[in-house]
N, CA and C of each residue as an Amber inpcrd file, in Angstrom:
protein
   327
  89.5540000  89.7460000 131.1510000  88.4060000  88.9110000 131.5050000
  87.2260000  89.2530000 130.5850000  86.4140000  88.2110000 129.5770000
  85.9130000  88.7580000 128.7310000  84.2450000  89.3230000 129.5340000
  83.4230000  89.8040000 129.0210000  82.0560000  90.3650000 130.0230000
  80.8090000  90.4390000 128.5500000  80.0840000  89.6670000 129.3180000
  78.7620000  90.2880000 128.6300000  77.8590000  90.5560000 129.7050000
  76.6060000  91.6150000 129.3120000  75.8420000  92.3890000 129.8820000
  74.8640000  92.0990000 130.1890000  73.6750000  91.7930000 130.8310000
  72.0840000  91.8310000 130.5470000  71.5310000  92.9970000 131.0260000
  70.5020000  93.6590000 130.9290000  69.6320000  94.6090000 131.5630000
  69.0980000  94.4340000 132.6450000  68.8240000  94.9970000 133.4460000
  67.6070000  94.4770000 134.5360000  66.2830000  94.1470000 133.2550000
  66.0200000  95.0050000 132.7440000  64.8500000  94.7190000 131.8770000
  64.5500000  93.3940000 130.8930000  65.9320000  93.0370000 130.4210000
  66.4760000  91.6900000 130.0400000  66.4340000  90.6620000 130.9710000
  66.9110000  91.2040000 132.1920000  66.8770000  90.3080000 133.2320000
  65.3630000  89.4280000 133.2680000  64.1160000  90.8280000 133.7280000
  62.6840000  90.2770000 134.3900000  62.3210000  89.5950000 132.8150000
  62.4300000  89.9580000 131.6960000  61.6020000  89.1420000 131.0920000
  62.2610000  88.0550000 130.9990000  63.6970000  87.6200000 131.1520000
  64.2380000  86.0650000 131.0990000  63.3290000  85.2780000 131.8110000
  63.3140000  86.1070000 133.0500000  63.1050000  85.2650000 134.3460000
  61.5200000  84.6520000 133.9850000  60.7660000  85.8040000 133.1940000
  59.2780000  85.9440000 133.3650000  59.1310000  84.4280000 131.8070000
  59.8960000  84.6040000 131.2250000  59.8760000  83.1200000 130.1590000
  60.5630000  81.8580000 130.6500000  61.2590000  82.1550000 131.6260000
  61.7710000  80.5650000 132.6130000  60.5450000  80.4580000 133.2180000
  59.8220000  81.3960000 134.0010000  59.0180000  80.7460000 134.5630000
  57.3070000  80.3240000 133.9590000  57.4210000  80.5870000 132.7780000
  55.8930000  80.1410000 131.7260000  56.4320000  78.9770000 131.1600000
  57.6050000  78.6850000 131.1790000  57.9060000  77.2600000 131.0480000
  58.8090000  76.6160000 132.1100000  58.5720000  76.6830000 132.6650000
  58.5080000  76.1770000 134.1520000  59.6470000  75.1830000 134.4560000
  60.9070000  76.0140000 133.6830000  62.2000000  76.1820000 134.0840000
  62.8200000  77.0180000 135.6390000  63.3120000  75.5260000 135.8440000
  64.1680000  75.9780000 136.9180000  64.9830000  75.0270000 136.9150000
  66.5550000  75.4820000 137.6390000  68.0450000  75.7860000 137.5100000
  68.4650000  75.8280000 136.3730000  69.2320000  75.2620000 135.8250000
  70.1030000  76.0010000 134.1150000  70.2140000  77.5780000 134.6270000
  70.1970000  77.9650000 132.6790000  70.3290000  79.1160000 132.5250000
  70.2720000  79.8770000 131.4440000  70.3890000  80.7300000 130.8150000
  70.5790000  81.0310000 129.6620000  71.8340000  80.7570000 128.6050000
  71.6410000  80.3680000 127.8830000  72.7460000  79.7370000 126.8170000
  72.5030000  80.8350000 125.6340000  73.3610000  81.9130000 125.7960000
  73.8100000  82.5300000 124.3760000  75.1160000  81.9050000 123.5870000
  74.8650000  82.5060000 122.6050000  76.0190000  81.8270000 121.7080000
  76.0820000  82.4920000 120.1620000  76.7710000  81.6240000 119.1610000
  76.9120000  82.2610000 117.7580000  76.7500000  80.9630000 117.1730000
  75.9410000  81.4930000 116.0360000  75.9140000  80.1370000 114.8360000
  76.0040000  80.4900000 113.6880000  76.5700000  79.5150000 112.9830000
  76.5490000  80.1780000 111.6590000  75.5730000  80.5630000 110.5640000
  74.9760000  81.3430000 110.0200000  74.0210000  81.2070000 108.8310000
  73.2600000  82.6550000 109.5260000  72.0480000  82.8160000 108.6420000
  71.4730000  84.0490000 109.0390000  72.1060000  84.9850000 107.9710000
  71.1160000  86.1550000 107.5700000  71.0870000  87.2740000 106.3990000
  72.5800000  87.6900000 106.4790000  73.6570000  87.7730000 107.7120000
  74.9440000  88.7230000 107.8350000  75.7950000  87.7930000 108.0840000
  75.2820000  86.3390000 108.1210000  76.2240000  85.4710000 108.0660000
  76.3950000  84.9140000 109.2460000  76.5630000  85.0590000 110.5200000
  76.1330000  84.6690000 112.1150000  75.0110000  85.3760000 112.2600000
  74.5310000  83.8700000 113.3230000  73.2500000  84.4770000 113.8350000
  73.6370000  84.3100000 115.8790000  72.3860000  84.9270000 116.5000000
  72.7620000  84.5920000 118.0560000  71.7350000  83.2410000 118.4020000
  72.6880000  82.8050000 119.1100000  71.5040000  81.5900000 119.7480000
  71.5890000  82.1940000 120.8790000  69.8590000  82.1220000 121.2730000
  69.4650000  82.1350000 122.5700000  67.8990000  81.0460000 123.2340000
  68.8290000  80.4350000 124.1580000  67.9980000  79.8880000 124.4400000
  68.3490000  79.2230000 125.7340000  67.2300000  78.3000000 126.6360000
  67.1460000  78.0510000 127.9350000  68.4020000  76.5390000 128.1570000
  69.1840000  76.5300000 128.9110000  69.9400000  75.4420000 128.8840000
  70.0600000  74.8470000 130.4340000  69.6410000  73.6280000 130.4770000
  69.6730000  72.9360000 132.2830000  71.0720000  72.8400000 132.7520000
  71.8910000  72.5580000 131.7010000  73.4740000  72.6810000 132.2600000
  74.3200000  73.6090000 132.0290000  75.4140000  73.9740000 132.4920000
  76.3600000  74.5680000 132.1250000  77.3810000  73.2530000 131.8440000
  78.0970000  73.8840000 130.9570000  79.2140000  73.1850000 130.3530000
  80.5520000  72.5910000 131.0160000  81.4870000  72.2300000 130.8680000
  82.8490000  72.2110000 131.5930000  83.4560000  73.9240000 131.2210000
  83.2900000  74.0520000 130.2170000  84.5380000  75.1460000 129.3860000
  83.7380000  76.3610000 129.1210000  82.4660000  76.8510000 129.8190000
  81.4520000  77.5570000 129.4260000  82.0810000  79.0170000 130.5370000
  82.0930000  79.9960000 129.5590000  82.0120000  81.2820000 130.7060000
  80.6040000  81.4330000 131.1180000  80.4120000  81.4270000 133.0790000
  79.0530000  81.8640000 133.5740000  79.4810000  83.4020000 133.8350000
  77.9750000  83.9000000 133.8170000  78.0690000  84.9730000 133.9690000
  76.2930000  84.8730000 135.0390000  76.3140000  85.8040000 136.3730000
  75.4360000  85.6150000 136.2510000  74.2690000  87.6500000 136.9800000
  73.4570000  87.0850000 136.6760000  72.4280000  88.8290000 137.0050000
  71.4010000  88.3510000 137.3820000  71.4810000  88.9340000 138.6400000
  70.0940000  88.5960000 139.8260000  69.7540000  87.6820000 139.8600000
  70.7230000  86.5010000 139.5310000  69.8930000  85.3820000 139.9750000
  69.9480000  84.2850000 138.9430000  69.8930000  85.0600000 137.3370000
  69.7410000  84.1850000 136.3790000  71.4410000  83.9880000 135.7230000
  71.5640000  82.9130000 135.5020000  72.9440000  82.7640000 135.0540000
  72.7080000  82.7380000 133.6600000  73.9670000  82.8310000 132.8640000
  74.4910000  82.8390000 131.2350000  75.5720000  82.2410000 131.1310000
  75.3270000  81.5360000 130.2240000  75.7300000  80.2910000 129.7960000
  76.6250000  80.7270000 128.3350000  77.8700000  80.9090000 128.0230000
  78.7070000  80.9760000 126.6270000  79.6290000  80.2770000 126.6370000
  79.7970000  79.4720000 125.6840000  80.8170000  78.8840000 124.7580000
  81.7620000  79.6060000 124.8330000  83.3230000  78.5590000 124.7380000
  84.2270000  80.0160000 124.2560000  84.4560000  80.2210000 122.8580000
  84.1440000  79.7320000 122.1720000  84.1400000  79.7960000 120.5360000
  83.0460000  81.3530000 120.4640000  82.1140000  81.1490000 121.0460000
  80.8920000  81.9040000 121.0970000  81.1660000  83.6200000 121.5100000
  81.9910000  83.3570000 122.5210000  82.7850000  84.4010000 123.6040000
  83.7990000  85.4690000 122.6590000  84.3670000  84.6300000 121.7620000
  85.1580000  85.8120000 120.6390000  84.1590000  86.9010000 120.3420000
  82.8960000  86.4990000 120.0520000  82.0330000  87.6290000 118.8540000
  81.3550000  88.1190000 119.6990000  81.1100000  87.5220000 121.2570000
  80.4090000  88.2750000 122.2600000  80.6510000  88.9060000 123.2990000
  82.2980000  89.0830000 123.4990000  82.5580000  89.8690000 124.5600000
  82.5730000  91.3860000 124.2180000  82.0100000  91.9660000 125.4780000
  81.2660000  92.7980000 125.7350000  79.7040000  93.6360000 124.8930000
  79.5280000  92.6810000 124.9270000  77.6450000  92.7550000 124.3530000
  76.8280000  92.9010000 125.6880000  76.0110000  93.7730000 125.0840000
  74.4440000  93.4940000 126.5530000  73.8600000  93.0910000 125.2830000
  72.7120000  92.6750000 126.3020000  71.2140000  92.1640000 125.6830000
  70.3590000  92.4720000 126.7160000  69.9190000  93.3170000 125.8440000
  68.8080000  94.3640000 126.5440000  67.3470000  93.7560000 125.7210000
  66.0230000  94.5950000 126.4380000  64.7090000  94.1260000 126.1120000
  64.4020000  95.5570000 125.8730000  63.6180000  95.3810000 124.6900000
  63.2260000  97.3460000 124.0780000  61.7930000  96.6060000 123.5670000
  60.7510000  97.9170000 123.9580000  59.2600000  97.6930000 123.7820000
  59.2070000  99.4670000 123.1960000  58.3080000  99.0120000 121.8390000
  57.9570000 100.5020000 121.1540000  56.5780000  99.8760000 120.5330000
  56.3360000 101.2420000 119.6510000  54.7220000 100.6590000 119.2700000
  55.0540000  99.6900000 117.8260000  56.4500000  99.5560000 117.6370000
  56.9090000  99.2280000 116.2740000  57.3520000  97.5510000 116.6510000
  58.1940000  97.2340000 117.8170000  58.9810000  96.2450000 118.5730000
  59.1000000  96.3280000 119.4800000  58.9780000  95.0550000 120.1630000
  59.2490000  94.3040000 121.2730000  60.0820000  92.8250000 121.6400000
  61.0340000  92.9870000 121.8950000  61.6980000  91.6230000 121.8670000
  63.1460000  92.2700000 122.3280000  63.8980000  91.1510000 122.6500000
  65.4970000  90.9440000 122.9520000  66.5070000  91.8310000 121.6800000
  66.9860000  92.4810000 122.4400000  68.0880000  93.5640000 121.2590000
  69.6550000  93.1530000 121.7490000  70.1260000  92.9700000 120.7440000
  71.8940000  92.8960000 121.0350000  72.3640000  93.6890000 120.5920000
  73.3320000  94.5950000 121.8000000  74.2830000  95.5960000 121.5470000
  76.0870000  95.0720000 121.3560000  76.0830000  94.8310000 120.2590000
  77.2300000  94.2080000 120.2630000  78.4200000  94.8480000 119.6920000
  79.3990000  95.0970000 120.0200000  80.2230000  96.2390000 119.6640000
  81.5270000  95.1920000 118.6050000  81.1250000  93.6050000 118.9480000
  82.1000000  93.2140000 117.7420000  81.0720000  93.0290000 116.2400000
  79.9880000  92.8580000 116.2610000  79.3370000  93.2440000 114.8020000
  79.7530000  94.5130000 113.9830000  80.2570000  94.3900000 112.9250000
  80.3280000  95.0480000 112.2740000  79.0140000  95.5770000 111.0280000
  78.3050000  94.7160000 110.8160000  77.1720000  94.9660000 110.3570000
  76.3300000  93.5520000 110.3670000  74.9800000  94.2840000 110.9150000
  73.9050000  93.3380000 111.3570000  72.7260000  93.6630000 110.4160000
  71.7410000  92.6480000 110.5650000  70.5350000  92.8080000 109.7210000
  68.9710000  93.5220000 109.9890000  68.3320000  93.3820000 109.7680000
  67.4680000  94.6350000 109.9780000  66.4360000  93.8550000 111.2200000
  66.4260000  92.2930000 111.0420000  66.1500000  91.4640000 111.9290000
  66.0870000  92.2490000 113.7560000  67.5330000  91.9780000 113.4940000
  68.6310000  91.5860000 114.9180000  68.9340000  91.0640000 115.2230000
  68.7110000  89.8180000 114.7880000  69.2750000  88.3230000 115.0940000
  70.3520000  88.1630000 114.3670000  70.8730000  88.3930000 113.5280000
  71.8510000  88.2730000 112.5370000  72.6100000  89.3500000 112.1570000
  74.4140000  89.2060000 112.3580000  75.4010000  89.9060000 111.9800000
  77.0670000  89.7740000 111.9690000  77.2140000  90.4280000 111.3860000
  78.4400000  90.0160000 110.8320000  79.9000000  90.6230000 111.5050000
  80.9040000  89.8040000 111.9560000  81.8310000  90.3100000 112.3120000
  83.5470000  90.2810000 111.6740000
């Protein structure tokens, strides 16, 4: 059964950007696209539907939304939220990248 992760910390800020745009039901739609410095990049972004063929996944409340095309390069990833005095934003721990870019949005498997 394939699994991806979110944080609780991933979790509150999803929730805290659904609700400044004043989203409600959907869910989160991760995914893979092509292009970007390592060659795939991640899509993330807010989606009102789920699909027919979409793995849900869901954490406290907020569901995730993947493709299964998408699901090859992302099973078992979290996406966690990391705040330093350097960055702040969405981090992917993805154990099928083999090398990613200095970004984080972009990598290669």
């Amino acid at each position: 059964m394939p699994e991806i992760h979110v944080t609780p910390k991933a979790v509150a800020k999803i929730r805290e950007a659904f609700a400044r745009e004043g989203a409600s039901g959907g869910g989160l739609r991760l995914g893979v696209l092509g292009g970007g410095c390592s060659g795939l990049s991640y899509q993330f972004k807010y989606d009102t539907l789920q699909r027919p063929n979409d793995n849900l996944f869901e954490f406290d409340e907020i569901k995730v939304f993947v493709d299964p095309k998408s699901m090859i390069y992302l099973d078992g990833m979290t996406l966690d939220y990391k705040e330093s005095l350097m960055y702040s934003g969405f981090a992917f721990d993805n154990p099928n990248a083999t090398k990613s870019c200095g970004c984080g949005t972009s990598f290669s498997a």
